[in-house]
C-alpha positions in Angstrom: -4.4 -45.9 16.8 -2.5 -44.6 13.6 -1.1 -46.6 11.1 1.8 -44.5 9.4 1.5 -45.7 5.4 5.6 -45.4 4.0 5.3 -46.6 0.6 6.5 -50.3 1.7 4.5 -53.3 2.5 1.5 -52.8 4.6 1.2 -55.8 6.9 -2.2 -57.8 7.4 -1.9 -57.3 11.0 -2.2 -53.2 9.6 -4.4 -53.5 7.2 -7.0 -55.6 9.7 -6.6 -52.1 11.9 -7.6 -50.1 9.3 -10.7 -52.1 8.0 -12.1 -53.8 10.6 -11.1 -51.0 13.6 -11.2 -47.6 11.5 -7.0 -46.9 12.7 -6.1 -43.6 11.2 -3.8 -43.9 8.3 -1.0 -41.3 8.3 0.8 -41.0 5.1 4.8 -40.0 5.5 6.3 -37.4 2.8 7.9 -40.3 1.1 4.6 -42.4 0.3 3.3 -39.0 -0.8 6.2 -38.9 -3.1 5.8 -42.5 -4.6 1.7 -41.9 -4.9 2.5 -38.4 -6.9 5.1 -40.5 -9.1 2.6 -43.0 -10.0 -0.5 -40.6 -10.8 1.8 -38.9 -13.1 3.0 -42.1 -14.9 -0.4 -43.6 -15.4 -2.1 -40.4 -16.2 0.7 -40.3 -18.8 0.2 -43.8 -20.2 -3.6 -44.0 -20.0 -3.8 -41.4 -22.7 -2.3 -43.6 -24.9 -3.6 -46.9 -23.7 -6.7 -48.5 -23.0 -6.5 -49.6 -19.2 -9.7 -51.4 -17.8 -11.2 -49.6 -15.6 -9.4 -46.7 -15.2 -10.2 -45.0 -18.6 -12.8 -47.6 -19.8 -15.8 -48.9 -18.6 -16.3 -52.2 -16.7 -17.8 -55.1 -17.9 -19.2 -54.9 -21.6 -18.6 -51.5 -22.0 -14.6 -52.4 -20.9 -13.8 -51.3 -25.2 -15.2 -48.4 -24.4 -13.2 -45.1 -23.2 -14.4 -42.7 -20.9 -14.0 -38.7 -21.5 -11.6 -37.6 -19.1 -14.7 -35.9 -17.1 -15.8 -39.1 -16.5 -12.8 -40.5 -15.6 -12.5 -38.5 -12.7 -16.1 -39.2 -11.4 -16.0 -43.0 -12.2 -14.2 -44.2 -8.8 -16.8 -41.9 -7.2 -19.8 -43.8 -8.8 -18.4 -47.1 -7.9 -18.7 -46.1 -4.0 -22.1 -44.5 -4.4 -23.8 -47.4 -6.0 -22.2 -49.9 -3.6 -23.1 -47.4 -0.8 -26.5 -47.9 -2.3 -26.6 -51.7 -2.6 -25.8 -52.3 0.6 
C-alpha cells in the first residue's frame, strides 16, 4: 500500500498504515516544495536563534549550541542510541 504525503493533513487512519503496517510513503512535488520551503526558513532562523533541539543539546545541555557539524549528525544519534536501547 502507498500512502501519497501532499503537504495537508495526514489522517490517523494513514499514519496507523505507515507505523504499524510499513505502507510506503510517496511524497507529491508539492510536499517536496513545502518541506524545501521550511528547511530553508529554519536553517535561516536557527543561525540566529537558539531552538531546542535542533541547534542545542537536549536536556541540561539544552543552553548549549551545537557546531553546525553536529547539527547534522544529531537526528542521526537520536536513532542509533534508541536503536540501541531497545
Amino acid at each position: 500500500m502507498k500512502i501519497e504525503i501532499t503537504g495537508g493533513d495526514l489522517t490517523l487512519k494513514e499514519f496507523y498504515k505507515i507505523v504499524y503496517e510499513n505502507a510506503t510513503v510517496v511524497l507529491n512535488k508539492s510536499a517536496i516544495t513545502e518541506l524545501d520551503k521550511c528547511y530553508k526558513f529554519l536553517k535561516e532562523y536557527s543561525e540566529k536563534k537558539l531552538i531546542y533541539g535542533i541547534n542545542t543539546g537536549f536536556g541540561p545541555m539544552a543552553q548549549y549550541r551545537i557546531n553546525n557539524e553536529e547539527r547534522y549528525q544529531l537526528p542521526n544519534e537520536i536513532i542509533t542510541g534508541y536503536e540501541k536501547c531497545v
